[in-house]
C-alpha positions in Angstrom: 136.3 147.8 128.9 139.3 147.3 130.8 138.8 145.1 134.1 141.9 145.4 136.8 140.9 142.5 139.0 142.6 142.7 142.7 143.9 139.7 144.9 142.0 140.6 147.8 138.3 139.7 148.4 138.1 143.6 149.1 139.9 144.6 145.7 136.9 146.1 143.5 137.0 145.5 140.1 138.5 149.0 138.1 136.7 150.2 135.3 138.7 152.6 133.8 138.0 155.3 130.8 139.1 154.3 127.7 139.1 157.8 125.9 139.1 160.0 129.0 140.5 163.2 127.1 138.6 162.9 123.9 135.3 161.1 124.8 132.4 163.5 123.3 129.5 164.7 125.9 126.6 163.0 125.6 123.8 164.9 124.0 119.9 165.3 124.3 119.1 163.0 121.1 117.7 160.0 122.4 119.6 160.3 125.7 117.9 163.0 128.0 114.3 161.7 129.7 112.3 164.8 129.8 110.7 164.7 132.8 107.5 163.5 132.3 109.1 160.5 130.3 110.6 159.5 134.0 107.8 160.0 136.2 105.5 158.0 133.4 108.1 155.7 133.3 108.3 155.4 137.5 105.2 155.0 138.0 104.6 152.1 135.3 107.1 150.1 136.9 106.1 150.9 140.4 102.3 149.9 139.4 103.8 147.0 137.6 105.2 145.2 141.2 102.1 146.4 143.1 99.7 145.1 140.2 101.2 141.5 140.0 101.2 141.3 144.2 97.1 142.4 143.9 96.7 139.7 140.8 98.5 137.2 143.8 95.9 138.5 146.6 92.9 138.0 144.8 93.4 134.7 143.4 94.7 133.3 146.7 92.0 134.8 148.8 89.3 135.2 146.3 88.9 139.2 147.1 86.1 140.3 145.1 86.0 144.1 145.8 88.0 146.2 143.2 90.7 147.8 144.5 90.8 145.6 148.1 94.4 143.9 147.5 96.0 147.7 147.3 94.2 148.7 150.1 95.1 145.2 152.2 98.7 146.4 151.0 98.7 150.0 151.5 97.5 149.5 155.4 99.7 146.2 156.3 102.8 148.2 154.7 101.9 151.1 157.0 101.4 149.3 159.7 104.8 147.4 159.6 106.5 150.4 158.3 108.0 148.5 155.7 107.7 150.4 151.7 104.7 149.1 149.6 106.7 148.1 146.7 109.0 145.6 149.5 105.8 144.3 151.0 104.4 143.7 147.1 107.5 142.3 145.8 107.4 139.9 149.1 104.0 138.5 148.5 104.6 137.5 144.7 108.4 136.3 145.4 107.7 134.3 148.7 106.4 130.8 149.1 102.4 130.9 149.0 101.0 129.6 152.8 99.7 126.0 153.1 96.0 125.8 151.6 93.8 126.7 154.4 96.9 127.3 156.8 95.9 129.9 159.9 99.6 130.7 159.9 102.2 131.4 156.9 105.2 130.6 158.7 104.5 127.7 161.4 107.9 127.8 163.6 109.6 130.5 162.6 111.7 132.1 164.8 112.1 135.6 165.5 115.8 137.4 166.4 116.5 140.9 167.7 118.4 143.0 165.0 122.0 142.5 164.5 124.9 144.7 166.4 125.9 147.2 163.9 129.0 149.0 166.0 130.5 151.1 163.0 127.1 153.3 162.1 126.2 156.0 163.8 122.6 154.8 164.8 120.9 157.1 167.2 119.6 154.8 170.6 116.7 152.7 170.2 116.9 153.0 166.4 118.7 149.7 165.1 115.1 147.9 164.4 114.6 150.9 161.7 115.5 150.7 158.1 115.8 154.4 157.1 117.7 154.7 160.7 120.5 152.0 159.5 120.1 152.8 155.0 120.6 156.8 156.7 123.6 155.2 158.7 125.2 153.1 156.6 125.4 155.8 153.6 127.3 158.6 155.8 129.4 155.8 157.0 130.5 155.4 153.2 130.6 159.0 152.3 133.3 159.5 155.3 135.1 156.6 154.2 135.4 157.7 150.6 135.7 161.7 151.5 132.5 162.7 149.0 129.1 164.5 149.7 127.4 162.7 147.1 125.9 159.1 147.1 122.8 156.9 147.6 121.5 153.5 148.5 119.5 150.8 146.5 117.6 147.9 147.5 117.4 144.6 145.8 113.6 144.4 144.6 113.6 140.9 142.6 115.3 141.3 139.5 115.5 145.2 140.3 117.7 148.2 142.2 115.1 150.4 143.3 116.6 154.1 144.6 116.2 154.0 148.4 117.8 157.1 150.2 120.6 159.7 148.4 122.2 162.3 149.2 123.7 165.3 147.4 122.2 164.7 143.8 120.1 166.2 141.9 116.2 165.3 140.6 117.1 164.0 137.4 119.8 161.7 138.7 117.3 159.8 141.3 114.2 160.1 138.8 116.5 158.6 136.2 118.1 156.0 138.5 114.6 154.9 140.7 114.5 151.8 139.2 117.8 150.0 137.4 116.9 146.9 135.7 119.7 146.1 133.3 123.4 145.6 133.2 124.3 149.2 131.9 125.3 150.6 135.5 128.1 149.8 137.8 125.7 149.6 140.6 124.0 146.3 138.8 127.4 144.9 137.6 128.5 145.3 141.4 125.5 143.1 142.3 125.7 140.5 139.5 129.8 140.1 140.5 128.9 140.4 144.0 132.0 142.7 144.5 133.2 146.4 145.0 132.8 148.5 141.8 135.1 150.9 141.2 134.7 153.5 138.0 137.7 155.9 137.6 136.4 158.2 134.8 132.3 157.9 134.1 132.9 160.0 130.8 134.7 156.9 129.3 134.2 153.7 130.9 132.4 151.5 128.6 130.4 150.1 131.0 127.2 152.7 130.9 125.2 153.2 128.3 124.5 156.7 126.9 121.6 157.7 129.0 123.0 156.4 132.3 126.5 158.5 131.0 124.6 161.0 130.8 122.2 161.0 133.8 125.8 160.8 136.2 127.5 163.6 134.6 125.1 165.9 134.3 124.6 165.6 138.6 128.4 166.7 139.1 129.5 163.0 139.2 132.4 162.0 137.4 133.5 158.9 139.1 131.5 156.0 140.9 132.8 153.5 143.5 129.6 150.3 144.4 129.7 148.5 147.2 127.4 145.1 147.3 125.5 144.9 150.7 125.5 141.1 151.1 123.5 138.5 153.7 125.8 136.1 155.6 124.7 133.6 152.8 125.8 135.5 150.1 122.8 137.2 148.5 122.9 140.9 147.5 120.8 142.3 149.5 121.0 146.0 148.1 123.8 148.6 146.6 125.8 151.6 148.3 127.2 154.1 146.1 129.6 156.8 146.2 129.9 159.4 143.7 132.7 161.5 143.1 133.5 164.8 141.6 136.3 164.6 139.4 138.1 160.8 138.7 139.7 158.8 141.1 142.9 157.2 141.2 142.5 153.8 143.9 141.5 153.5 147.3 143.7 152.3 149.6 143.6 149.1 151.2 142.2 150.1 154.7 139.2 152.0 153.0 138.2 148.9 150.9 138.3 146.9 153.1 136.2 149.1 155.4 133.6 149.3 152.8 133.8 145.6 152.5 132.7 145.4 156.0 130.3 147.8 155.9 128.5 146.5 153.0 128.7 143.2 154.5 127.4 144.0 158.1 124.8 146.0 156.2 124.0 142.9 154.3 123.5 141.0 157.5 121.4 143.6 159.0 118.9 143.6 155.6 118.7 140.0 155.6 117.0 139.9 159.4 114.8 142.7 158.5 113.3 140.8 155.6 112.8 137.2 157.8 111.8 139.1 160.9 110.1 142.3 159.7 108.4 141.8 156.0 107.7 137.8 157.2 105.9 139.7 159.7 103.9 141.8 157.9 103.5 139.1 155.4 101.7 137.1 158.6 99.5 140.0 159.3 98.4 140.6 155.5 97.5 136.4 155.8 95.6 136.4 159.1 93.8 139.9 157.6 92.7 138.2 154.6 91.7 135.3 156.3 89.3 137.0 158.4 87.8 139.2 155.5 86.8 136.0 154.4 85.1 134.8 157.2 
């Protein structure tokens, strides 16, 4: 794989195609998912995040109804708005409370959401997250003159599929969940930097199935951009997908994407210590009073 690396923090990596002209099109032979394959496969690794969070609620709290973790889940997540596989994947990644502690975060301060001045947010809607994910897609999409994209948020060691736009079932069935290094969405977020794939049909990076799950939605070329906190962290991915192969960006538009994935970053990061910390808080103080 060929990696043109830029001198600018906004320079993406390039991954280029290799065999453009000649490279074969990927077949069905242990490539194609039917579709019951995905959705088995989708929910098995949605159960698996929700399972371990139950496993961490009933040791902790000593629930002894079956079935009474998912439902302390299921109505806190609902209640906060916030998904059930981010409230699930909070409680088994964050610190457990203090033993016998009435509060999980003594102290913790609490911050209005960030300014976001380049989205298109309607009034009243920069506390929401499919308001600002909604916003900060299109704001990609007209930056990089393409119908077709989507977001991912950073789930643990996982990209889980958050909002898309203009592809097709067996792209976001295929692409719910991304867990290895075979995408340029996950080596954007290991690198920490713009992505940018030229040609899908030869870049090296993909493996067969993921080759195959782009094309076959009308995407030839790919372009990630890391949505990173003010510390760093990846927070989640925005990608654009394109119809035929790209030749570069220009300056102005990476460095526009650079600042939206980085205000996007920023606006993630409060959501997660002000929003999921505070559902975290009610699913605590919920539990606690089951128990007594």
């Amino acid at each position: 794989m060929e990696l043109a690396m830029g001198q600018s923090s906004c320079r993406p990596e390039e991954v280029t195609a290799q065999f453009t002209s000649q490279a074969p099109w990927p077949g069905t032979g242990g490539v194609y998912w039917s579709r019951e394959e995905l959705e088995a496969r989708n929910r098995r690794l949605a159960h698996q995040g929700v399972a371990a969070a139950e496993d961490v609620l009933v040791k902790r709290y000593g629930l002894g109804v079956v079935g009474e973790g998912f439902e302390l889940l299921r109505a806190v997540s609902q209640q906060f708005n916030v998904k059930l596989h981010t409230l699930a994947d909070a409680v088994v990644r964050v610190p457990a409370p203090d033993a016998d502690a009435r509060v999980w975060f003594p102290g913790r301060r609490r911050y209005s959401p960030p300014r976001l001045p380049a989205l298109a947010l309607e009034p009243g809607s920069r506390g929401s997250q499919g308001a600002v994910l909604k916003a900060v897609l299109h704001r990609v999409l007209s930056i990089t003159q393409t119908p077709m994209g989507n977001v991912q948020l950073k789930d643990g060691h996982r990209l889980h599929l958050t909002r898309h736009t203009g592809l097709n079932t067996y792209f976001t069935e295929f692409f719910a969940f991304v867990d290895n290094d075979t995408t340029s969405c996950a080596q954007a977020a290991a690198q920490h930097r713009q992505v940018t794939v030229r040609d899908v049909a030869g870049a090296d990076v993909f493996d067969e199935a993921s080759r195959y799950a782009i094309l076959q939605s009308g995407s030839r070329a790919a372009h990630s951009v890391p949505l990173t906190s003010s510390r760093g962290a990846v927070m989640g991915m925005v990608s654009s997908h394109h119809e035929r192969p790209l030749t570069a960006f220009s300056t102005a538009q990476l460095a526009a994407l650079q600042q939206t994935g980085t205000d996007a970053g920023r606006w993630l990061s409060w959501h997660w210590n002000t929003v999921v910390l505070d559902a975290l808080e009610r699913l605590h103080t919920t539990a606690i009073r089951r128990l007594h």
